[in-house]
Structures are given as structure tokens and as C-alpha cells.
Z-matrix of the N, CA and C atoms (Angstrom, degrees):
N
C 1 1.457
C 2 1.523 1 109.45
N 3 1.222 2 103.28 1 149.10
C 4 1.851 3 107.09 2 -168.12
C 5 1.550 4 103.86 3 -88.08
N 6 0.944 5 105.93 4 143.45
C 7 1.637 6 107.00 5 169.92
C 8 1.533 7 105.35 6 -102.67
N 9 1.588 8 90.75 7 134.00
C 10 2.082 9 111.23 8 179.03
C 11 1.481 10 101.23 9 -56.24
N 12 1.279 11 129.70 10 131.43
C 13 1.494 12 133.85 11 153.66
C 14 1.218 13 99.03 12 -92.08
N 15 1.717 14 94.21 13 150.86
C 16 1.718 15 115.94 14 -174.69
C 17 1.510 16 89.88 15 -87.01
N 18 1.301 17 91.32 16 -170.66
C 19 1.766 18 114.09 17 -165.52
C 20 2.000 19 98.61 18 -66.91
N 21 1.398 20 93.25 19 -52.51
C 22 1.718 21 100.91 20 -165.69
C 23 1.777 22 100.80 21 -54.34
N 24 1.696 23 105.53 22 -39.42
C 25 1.671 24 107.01 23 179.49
C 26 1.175 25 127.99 24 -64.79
N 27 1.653 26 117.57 25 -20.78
C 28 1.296 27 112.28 26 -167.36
C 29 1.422 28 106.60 27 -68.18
N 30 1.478 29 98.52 28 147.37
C 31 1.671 30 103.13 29 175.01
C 32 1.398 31 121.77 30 -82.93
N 33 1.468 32 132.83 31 124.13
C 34 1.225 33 129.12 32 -156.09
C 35 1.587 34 103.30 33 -75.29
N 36 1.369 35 97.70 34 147.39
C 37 1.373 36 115.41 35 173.56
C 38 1.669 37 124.05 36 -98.66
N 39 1.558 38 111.23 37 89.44
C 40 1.146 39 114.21 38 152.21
C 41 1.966 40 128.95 39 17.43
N 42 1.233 41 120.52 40 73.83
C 43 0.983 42 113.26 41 175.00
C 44 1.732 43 142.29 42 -112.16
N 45 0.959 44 109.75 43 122.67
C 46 1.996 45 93.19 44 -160.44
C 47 1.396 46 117.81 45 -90.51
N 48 1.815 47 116.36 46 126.70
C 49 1.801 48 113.24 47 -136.78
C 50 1.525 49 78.29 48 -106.56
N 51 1.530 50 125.05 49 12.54
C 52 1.478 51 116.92 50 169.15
C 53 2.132 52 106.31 51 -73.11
N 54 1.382 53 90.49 52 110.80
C 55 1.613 54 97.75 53 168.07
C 56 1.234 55 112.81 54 -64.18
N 57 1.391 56 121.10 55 -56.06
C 58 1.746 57 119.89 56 -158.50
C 59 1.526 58 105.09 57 -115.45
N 60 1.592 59 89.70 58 154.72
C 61 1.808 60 109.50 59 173.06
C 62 1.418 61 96.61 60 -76.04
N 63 1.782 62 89.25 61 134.04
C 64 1.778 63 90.11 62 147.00
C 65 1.769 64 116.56 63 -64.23
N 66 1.163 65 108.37 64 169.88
C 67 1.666 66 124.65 65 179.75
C 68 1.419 67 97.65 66 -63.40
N 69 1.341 68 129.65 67 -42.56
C 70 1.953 69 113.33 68 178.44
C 71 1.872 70 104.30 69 -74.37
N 72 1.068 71 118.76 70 -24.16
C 73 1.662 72 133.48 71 -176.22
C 74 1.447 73 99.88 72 -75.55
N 75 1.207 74 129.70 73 -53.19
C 76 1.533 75 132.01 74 165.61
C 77 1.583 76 122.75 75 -60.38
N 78 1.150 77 112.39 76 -26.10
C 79 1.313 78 98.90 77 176.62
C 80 1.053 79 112.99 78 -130.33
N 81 1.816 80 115.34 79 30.87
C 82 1.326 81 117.40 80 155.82
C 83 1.846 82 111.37 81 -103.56
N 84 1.444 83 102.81 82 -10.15
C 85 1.358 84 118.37 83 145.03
C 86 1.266 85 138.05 84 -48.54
N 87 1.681 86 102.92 85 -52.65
C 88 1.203 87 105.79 86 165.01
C 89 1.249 88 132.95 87 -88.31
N 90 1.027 89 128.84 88 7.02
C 91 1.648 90 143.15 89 -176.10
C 92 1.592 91 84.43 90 -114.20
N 93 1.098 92 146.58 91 -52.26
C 94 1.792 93 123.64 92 167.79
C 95 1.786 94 116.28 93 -62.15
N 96 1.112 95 122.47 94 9.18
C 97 1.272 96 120.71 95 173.01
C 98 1.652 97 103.56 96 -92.77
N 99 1.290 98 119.48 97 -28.40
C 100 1.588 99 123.26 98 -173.06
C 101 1.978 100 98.01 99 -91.14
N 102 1.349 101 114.01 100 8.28
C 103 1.468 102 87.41 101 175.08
C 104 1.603 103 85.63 102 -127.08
N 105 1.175 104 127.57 103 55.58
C 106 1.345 105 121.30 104 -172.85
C 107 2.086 106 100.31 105 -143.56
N 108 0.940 107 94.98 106 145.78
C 109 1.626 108 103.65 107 141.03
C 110 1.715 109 95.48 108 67.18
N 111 1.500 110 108.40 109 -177.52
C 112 1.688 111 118.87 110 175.29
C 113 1.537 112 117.08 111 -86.56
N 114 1.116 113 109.91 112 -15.46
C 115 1.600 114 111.72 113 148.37
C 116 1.002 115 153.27 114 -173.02
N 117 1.546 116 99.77 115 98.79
C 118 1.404 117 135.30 116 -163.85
C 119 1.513 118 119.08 117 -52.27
N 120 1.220 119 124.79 118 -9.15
C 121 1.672 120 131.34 119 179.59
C 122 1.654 121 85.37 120 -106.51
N 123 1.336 122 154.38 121 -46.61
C 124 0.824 123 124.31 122 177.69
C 125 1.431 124 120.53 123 -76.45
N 126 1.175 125 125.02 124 -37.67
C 127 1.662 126 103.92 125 173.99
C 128 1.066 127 136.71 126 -51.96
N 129 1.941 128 105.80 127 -31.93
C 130 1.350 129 128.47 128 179.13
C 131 1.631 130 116.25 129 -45.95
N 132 1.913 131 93.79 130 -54.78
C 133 1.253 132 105.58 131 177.28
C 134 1.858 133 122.92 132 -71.45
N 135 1.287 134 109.63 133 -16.27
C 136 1.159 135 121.77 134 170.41
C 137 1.450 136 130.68 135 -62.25
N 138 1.440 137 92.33 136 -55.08
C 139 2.225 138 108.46 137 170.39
C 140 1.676 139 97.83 138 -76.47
N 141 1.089 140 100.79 139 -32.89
C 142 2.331 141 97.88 140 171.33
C 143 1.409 142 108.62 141 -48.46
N 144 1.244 143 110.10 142 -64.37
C 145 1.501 144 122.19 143 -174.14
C 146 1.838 145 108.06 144 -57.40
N 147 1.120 146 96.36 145 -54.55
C 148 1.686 147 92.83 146 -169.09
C 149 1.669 148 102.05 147 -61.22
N 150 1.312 149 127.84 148 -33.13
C 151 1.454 150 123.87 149 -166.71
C 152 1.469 151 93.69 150 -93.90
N 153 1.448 152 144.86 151 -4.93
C 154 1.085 153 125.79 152 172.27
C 155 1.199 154 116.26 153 -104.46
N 156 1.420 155 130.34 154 -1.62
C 157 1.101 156 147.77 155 174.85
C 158 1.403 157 117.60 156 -121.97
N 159 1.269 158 114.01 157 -5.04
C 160 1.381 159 109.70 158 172.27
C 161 1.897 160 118.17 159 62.21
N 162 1.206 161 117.33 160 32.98
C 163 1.670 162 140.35 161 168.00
C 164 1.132 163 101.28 162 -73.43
N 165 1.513 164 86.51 163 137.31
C 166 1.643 165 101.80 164 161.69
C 167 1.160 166 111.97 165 -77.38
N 168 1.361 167 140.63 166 -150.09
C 169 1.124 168 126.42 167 -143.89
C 170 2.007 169 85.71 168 -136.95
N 171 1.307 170 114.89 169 -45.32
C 172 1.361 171 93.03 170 156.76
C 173 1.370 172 142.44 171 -89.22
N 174 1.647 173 107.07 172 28.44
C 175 1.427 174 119.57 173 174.10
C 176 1.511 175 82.82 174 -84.59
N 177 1.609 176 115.31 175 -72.05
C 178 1.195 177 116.03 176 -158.09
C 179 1.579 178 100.73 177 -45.39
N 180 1.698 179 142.44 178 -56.20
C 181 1.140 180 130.18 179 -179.77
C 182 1.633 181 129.50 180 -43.33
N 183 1.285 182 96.42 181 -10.07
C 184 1.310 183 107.48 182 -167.70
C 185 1.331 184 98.48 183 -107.69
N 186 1.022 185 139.53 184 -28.34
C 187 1.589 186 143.97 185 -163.58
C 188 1.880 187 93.94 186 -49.41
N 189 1.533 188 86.76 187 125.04
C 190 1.678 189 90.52 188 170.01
C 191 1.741 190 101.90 189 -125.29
N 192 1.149 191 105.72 190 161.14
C 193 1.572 192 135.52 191 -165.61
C 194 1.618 193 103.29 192 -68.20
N 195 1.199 194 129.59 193 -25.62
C 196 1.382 195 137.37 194 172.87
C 197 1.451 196 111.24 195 -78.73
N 198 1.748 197 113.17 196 -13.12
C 199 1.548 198 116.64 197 175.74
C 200 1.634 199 90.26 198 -92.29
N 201 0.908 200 142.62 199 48.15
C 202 1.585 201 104.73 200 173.83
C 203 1.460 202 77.34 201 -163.01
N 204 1.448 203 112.87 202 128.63
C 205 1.695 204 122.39 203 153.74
C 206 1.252 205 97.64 204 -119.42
N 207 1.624 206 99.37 205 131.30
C 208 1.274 207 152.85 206 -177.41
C 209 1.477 208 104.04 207 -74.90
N 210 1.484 209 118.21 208 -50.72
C 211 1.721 210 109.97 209 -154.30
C 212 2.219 211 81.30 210 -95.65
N 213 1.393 212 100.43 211 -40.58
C 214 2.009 213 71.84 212 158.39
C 215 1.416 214 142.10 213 -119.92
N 216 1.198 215 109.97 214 41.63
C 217 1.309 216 142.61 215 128.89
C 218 1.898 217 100.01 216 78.16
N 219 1.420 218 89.82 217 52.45
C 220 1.619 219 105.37 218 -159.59
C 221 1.588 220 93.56 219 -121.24
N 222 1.393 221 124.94 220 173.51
C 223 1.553 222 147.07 221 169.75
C 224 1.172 223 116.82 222 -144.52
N 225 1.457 224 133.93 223 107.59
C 226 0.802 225 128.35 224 168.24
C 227 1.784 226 117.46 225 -75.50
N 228 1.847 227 96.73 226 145.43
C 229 2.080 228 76.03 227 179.65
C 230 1.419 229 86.36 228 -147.60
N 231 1.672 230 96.29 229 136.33
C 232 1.145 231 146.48 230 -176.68
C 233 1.838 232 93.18 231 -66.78
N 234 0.778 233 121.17 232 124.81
C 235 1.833 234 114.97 233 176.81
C 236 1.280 235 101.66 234 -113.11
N 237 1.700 236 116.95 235 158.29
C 238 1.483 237 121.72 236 -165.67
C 239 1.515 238 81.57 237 -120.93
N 240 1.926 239 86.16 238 -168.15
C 241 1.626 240 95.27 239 170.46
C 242 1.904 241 109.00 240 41.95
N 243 1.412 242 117.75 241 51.04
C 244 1.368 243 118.06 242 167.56
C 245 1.728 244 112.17 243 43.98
N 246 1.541 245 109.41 244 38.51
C 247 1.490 246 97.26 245 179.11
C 248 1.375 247 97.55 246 -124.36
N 249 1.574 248 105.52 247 152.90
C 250 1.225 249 118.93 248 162.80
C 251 1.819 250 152.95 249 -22.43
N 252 1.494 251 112.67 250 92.19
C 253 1.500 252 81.56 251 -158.03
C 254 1.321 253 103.18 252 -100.34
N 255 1.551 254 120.79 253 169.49
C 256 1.166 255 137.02 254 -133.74
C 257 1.988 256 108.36 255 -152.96
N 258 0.718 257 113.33 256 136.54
C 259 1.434 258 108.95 257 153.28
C 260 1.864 259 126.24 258 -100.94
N 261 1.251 260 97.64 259 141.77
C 262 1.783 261 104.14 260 -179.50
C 263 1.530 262 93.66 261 -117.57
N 264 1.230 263 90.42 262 147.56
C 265 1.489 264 120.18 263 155.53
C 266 1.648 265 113.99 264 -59.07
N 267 1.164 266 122.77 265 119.96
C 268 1.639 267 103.71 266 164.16
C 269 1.633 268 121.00 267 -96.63
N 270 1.087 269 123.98 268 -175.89
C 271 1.019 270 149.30 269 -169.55
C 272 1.845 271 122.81 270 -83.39
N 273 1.099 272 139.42 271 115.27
C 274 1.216 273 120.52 272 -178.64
C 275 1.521 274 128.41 273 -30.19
N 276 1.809 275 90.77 274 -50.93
C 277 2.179 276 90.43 275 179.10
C 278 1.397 277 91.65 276 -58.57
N 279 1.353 278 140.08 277 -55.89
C 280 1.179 279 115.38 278 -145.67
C 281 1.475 280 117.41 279 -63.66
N 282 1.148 281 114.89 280 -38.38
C 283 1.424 282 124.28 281 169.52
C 284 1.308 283 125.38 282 -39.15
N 285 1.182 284 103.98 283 -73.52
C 286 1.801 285 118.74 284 150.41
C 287 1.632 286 98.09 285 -14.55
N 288 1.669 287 106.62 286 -106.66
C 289 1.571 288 91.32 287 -179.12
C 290 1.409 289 136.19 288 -44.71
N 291 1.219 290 119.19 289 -34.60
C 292 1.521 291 104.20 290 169.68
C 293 1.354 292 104.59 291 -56.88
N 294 1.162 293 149.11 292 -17.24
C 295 1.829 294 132.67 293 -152.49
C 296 1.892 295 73.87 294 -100.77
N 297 1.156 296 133.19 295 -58.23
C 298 1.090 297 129.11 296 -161.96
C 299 1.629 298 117.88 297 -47.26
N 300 1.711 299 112.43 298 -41.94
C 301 1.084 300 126.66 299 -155.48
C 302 1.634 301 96.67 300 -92.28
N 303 1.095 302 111.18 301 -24.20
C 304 1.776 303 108.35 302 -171.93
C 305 1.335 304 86.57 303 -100.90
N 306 1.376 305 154.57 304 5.99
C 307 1.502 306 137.24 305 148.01
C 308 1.706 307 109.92 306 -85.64
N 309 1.132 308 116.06 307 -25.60
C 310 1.080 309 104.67 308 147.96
C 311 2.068 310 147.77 309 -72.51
N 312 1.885 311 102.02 310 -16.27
C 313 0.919 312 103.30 311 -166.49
C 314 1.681 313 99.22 312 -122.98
N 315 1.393 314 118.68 313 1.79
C 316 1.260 315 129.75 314 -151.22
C 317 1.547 316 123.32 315 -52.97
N 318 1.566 317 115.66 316 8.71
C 319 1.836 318 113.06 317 153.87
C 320 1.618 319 108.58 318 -105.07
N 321 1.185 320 94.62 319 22.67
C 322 1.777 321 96.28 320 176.29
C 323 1.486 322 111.84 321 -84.35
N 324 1.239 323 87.87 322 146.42
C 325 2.176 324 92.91 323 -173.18
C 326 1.746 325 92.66 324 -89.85
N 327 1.284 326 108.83 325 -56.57
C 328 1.641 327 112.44 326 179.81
C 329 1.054 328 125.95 327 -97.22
N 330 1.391 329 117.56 328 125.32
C 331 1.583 330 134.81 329 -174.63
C 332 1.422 331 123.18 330 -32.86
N 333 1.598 332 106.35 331 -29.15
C 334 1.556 333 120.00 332 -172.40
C 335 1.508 334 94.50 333 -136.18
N 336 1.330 335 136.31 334 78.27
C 337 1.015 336 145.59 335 175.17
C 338 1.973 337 128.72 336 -93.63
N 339 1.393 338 129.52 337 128.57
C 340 1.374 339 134.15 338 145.72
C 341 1.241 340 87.48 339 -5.29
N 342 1.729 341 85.61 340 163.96
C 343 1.494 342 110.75 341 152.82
C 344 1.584 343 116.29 342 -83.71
N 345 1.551 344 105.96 343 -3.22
C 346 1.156 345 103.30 344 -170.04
C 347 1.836 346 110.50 345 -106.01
N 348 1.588 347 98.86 346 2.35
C 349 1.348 348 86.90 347 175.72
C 350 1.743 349 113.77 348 137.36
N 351 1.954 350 85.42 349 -46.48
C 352 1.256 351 106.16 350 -167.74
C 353 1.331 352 111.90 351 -78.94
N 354 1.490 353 102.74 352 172.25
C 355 1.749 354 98.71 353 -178.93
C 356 1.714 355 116.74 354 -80.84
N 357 1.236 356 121.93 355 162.46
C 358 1.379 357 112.38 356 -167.72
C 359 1.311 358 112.50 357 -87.71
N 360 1.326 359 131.35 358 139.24
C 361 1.495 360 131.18 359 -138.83
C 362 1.679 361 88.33 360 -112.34
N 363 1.766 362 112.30 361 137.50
C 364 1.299 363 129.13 362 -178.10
C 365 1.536 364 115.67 363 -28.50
N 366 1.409 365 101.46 364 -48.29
C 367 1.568 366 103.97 365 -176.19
C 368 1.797 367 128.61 366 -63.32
N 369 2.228 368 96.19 367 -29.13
C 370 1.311 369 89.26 368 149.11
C 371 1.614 370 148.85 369 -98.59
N 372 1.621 371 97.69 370 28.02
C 373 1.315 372 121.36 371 168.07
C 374 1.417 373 107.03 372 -96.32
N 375 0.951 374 127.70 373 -19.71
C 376 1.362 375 118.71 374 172.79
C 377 1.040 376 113.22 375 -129.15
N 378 1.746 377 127.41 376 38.08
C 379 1.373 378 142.46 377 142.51
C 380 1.955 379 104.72 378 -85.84
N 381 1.247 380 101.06 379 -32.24
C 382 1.522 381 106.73 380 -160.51
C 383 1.607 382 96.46 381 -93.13
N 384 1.637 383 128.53 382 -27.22
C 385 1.222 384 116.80 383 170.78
C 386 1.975 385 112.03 384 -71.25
N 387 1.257 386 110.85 385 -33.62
C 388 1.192 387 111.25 386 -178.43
C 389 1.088 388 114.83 387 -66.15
N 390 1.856 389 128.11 388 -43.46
C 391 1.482 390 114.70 389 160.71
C 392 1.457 391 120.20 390 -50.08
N 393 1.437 392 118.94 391 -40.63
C 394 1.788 393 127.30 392 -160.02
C 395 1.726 394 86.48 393 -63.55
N 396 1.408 395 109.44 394 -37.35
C 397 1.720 396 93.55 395 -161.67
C 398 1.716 397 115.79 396 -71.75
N 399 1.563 398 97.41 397 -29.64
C 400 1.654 399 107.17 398 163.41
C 401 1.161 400 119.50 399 -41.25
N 402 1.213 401 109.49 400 -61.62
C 403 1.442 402 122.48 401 -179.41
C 404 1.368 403 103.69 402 -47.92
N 405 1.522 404 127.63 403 -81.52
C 406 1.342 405 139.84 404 -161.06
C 407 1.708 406 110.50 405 -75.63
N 408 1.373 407 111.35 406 23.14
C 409 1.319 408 133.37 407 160.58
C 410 1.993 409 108.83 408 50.66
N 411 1.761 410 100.63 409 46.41
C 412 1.216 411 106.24 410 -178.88
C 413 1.642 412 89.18 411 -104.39
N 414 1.619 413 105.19 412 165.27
C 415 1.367 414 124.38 413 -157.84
C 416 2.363 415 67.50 414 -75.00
N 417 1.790 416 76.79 415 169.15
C 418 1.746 417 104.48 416 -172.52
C 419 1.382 418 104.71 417 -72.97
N 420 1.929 419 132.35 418 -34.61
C 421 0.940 420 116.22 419 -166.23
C 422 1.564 421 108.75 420 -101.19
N 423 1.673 422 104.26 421 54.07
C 424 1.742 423 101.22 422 155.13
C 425 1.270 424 110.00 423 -63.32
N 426 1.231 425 102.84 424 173.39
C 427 1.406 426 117.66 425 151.35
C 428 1.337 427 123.93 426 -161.89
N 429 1.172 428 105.38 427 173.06
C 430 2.067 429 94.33 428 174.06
C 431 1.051 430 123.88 429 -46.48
N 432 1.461 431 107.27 430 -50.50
C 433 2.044 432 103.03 431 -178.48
C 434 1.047 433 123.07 432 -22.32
N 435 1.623 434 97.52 433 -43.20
C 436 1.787 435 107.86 434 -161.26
C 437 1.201 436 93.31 435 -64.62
N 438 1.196 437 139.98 436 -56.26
C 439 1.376 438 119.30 437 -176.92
C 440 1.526 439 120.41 438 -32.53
N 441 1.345 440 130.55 439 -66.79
C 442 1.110 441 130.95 440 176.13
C 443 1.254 442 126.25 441 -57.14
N 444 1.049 443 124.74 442 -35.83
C 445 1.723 444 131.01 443 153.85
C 446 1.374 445 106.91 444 -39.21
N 447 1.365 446 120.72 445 -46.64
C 448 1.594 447 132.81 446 -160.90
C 449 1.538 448 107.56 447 -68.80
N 450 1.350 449 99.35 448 -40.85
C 451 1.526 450 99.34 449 -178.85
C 452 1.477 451 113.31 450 -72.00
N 453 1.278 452 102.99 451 -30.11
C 454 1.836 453 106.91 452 175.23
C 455 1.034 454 117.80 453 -51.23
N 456 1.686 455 98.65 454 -69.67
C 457 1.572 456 118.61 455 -171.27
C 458 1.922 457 99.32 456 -50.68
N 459 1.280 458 120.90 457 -52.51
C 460 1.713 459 124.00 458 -173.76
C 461 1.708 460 95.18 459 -50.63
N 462 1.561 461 136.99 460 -62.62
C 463 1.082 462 131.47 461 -114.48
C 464 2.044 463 69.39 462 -96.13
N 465 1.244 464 135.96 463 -32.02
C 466 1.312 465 147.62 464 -165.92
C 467 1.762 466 102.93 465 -73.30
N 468 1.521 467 99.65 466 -69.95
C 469 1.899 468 86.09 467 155.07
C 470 1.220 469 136.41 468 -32.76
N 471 1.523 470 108.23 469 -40.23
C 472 1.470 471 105.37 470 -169.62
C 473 1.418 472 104.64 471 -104.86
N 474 1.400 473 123.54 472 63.12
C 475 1.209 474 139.58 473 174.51
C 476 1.744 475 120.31 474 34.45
N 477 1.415 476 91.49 475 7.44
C 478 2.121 477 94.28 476 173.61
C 479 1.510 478 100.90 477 -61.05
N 480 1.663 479 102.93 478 134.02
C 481 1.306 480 137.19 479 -178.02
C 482 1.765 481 96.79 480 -60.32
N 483 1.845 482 102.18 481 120.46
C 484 1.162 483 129.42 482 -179.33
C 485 1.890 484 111.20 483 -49.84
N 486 1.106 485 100.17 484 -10.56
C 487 1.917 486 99.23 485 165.81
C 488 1.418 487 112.56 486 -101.05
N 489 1.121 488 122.53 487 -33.11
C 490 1.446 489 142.62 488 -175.44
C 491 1.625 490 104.36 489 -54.10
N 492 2.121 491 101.33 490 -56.22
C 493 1.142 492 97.75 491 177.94
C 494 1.621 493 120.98 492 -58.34
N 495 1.595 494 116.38 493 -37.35
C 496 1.369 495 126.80 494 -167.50
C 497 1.537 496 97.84 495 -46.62
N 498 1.740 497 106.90 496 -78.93
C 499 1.248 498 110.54 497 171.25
C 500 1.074 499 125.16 498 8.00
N 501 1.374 500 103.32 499 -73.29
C 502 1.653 501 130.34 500 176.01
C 503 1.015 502 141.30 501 -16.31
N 504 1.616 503 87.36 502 -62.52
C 505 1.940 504 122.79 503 -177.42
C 506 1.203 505 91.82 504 -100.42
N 507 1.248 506 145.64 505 -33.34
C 508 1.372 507 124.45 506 169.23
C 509 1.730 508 95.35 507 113.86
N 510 1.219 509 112.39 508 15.07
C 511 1.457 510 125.85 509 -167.71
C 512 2.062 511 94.46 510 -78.53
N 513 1.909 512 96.46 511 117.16
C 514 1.257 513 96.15 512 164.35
C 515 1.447 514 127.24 513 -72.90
N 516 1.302 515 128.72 514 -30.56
C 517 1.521 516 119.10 515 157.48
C 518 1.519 517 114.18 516 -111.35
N 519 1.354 518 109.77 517 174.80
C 520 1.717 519 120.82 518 175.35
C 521 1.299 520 104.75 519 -68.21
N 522 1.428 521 133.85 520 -31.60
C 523 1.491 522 112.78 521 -173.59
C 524 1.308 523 116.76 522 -71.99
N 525 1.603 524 115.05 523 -21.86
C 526 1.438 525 104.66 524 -174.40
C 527 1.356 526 105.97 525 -92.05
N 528 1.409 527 117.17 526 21.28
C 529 1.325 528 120.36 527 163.39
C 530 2.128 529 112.85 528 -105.40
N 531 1.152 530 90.84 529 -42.26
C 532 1.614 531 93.91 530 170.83
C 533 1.247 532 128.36 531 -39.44
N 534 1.111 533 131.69 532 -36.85
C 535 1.540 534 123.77 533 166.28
C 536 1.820 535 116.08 534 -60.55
N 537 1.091 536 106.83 535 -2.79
C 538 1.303 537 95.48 536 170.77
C 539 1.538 538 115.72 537 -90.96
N 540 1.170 539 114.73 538 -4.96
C 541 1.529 540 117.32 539 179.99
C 542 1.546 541 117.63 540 -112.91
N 543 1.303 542 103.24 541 19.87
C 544 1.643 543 140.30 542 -176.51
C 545 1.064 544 102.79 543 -84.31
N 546 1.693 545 124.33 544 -53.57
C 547 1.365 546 91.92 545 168.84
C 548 1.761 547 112.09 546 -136.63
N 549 1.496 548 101.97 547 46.17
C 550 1.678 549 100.95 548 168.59
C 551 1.604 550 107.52 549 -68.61
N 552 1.461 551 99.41 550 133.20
C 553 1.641 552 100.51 551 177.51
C 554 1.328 553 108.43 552 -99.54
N 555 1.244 554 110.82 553 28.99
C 556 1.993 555 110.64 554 -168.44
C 557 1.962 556 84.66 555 -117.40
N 558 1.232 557 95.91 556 -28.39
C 559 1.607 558 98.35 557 169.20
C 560 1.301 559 119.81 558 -82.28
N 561 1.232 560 115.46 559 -37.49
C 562 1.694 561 114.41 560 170.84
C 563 1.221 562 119.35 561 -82.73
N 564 1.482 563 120.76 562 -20.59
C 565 1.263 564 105.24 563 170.46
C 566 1.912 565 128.26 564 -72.10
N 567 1.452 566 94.66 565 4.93
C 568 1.726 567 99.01 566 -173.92
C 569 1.558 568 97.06 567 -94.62
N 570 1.608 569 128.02 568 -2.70
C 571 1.420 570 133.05 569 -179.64
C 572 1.757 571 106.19 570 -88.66
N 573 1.263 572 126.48 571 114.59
C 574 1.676 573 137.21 572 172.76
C 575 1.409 574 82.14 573 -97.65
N 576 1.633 575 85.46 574 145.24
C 577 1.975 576 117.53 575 151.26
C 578 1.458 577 88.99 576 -121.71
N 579 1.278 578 97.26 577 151.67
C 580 1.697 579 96.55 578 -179.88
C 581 1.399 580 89.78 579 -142.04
């Protein structure tokens, strides 16, 4: 029989305080979401969207088909948590698949919808990232965030102007954008001590 350890005994559990995927970590995420599960073009396009847009995870659940024009190749996003919403430009692939996925789903109200109609509920967004990460041989405790972190931390590497990013994320002030430039090393490396 096992004996209970107290609080001071338990053996600590290993935890990794990295929030976000790098850009090869994100979209080896998302390319393991399309060899997974009953439908693999929609998840694909699902973790696409959230890391290219930087969504939370119930924006993306929420994303409805009346936010997104197709012929100008825009998204509108609804922001949670009192933030700013914004429209982005998308991307050619994405377009492509969205035209594909709404001829396939085209009385659907939400972009990422049940079979029943409804929108797909957080927990199976981050049932379907936890398989994608199996697959794409990322440690178990991904999660969606990282996507959105990812886009920060990327758009922050690549020297995009610290309001630009806010914008972005839909961030109502600059501080809750500042930690993303906390720890770009493409930014610290332009700082000498001599």
C-alpha cells in the first residue's frame, strides 16, 4: 500500500513556463491537425486561423460566416475579454480553403461548426490541439493560447511596430501587449553593454 505524501514531499512536476510556439512549432501543429481526427481540413483551417490572426480560441469558436468576405478577402473579429475588434486581411491559402469549406458547409451559421449546427465548444478546440500536438511530436501541455502568443511573439520578432501588434491582438492597452517584446532576442540582440 502506498503511503500519501504531504505537500512539502510531493515530487515536483516538471513544468514548461514557455507560452508560445515558435513559427516551425505552430505550423507543425497545424499540419498535424490535418492528419488527425474526422475532420482534418477543418481543424487544419481552424489552428491556421487562430495562429494567423492571433484568436482566442472562443473568437475562433465563435467565428460566423457573415464575418468573413470572401470576394474581399477580409475577417472580421469579434474580440473577447473587452478587446478591440478589428478586421484582417487574409491570406490567399486561406481563402482558397475557406471557399472550399463553406461549399461544403454552406447552411452553417459558424465557420467551425458541430455536426449539429452549433459552434465548436473550447474544450473541443483544445481536445483537437492536444491530439495535433501528438502527432507533430509537441510536448502534451500545448494548448491553443500558444497559438495566439505565437503570432505576437512572430509579428514582435519581426520588428512590427509595438501598436501595430496591439491593434492586432485586439489588445486595449500597450502593456498587455509588452510582454511580447520581453523576450524577443532579435530585439535584444540590437542592445550592446560595452
Amino acid at each position: 500500500m502506498r503511503e500519501k505524501l504531504s505537500k512539502s514531499e510531493k515530487p515536483k512536476v516538471w513544468r514548461s513556463k514557455k507560452l508560445h510556439l515558435t513559427p516551425e512549432e505552430a505550423n507543425a501543429l497545424i499540419d498535424g491537425a490535418s492528419k488527425r481526427g474526422r475532420y482534418p481540413k477543418r481543424d487544419r483551417l481552424l489552428l491556421q486561423l487562430i495562429y494567423r490572426h492571433g484568436l482566442r480560441v472562443s473568437e475562433a469558436c465563435e467565428l460566423r460566416w457573415s464575418e468573413i468576405n470572401l470576394r474581399a478577402g477580409t475577417i472580421y473579429i469579434t474580440r473577447k475579454k473587452m478587446g478591440n475588434d478589428s478586421t484582417h486581411t487574409m491570406e490567399r491559402d486561406e481563402i482558397q480553403q475557406l471557399r472550399k469549406w463553406q461549399a461544403e458547409h454552406s447552411g452553417d451559421t459558424f465557420v467551425f461548426s458541430t455536426e449539429r449546427g452549433g459552434p465548436l465548444s473550447v474544450d473541443a478546440v483544445q481536445y483537437i490541439v492536444r491530439e495535433a500536438a501528438a502527432v507533430a511530436g509537441l510536448p502534451e501541455n500545448t494548448h491553443p493560447h500558444m497559438l495566439r502568443h505565437a503570432a505576437g511573439y512572430f509579428l514582435t520578432n519581426n520588428g512590427t511596430d509595438m501598436r501595430l501588434v496591439q491593434s492586432f491582438l485586439g489588445h486595449r492597452t500597450a502593456a498587455m501587449t509588452m510582454h511580447y517584446s520581453a523576450l524577443s532576442p532579435k530585439r535584444l540582440a540590437a542592445v550592446r553593454v560595452r
